[in-house]
C-alpha positions in Angstrom: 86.9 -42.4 -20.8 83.1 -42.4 -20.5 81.2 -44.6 -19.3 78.2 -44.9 -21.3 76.3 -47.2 -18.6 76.5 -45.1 -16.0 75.2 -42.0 -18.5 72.1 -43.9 -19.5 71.4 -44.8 -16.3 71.8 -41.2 -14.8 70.0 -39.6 -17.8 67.0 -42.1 -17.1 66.9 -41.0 -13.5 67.3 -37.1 -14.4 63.8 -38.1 -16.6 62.4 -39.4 -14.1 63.2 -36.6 -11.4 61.7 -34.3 -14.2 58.8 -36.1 -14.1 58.4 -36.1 -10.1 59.0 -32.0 -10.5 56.1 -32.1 -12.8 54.0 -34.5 -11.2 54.5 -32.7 -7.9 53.5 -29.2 -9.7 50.6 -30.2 -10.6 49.8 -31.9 -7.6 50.5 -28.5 -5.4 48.2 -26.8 -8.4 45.2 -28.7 -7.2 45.8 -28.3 -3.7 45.9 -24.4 -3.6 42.4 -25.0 -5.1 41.6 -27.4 -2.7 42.8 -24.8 -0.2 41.0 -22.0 -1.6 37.3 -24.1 -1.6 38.4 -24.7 2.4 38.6 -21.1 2.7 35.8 -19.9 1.2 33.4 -22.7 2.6 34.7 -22.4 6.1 36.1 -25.7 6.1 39.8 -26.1 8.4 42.7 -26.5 6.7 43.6 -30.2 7.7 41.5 -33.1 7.5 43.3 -35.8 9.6 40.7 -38.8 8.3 42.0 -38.0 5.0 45.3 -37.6 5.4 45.4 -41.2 7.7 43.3 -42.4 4.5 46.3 -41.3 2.5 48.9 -42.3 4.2 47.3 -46.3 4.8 46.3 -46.3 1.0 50.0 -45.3 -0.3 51.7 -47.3 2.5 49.9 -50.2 1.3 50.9 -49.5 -2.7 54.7 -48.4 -1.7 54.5 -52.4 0.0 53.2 -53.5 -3.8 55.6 -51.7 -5.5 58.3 -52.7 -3.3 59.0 -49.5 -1.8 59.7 -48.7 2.0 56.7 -48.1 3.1 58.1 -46.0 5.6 59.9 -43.8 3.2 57.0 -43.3 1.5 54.9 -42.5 4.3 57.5 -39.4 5.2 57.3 -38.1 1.9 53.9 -38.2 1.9 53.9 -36.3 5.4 56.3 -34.2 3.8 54.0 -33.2 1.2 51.2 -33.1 3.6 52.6 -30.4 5.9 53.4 -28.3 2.8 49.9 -28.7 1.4 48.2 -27.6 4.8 50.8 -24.6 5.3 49.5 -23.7 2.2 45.9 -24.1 2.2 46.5 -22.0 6.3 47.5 -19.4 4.3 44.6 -19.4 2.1 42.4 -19.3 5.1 44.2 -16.6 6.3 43.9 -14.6 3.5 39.8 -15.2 2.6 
């Protein structure tokens, strides 16, 4: 027997994982530029005042969205780590 609930509840959350695929994509599409313009202006890969800017900005809008703030500020970190392995590669390579 299905249960047609539980299906359109699971097909909205496959659309919205789709969407955080996407979202992320793009968001790893402007950081290799990002990355690149550090390497070719000399610039180091991590900018800790940003990424502390970051991670107060989207702690505070995970609070207003009634999010853990705390899960939020791993995923972010998460993200972060990828984005400067990415952009130490770029360095590497200019």
């Amino acid at each position: 027997m299905a249960d047609t609930q539980l299906e359109q509840y699971r097909s909205s959350i496959d659309n919205i994982d789709a969407a955080l695929i996407l979202l992320l994509a793009e968001r790893f599409k402007i950081t290799k530029a990002v990355g690149h313009y550090k390497a070719v202006a000399g610039l180091p890969p991590a900018d800790p005042n940003r990424e502390a800017e970051q991670i107060a900005r989207l702690r505070d809008l995970a609070a207003s969205a009634n999010l853990d703030p705390a899960f939020s500020e791993s995923f972010l970190r998460f993200v972060i780590a990828e984005v400067i392995r990415h952009h130490e590669r770029a360095s590497s390579e200019a």
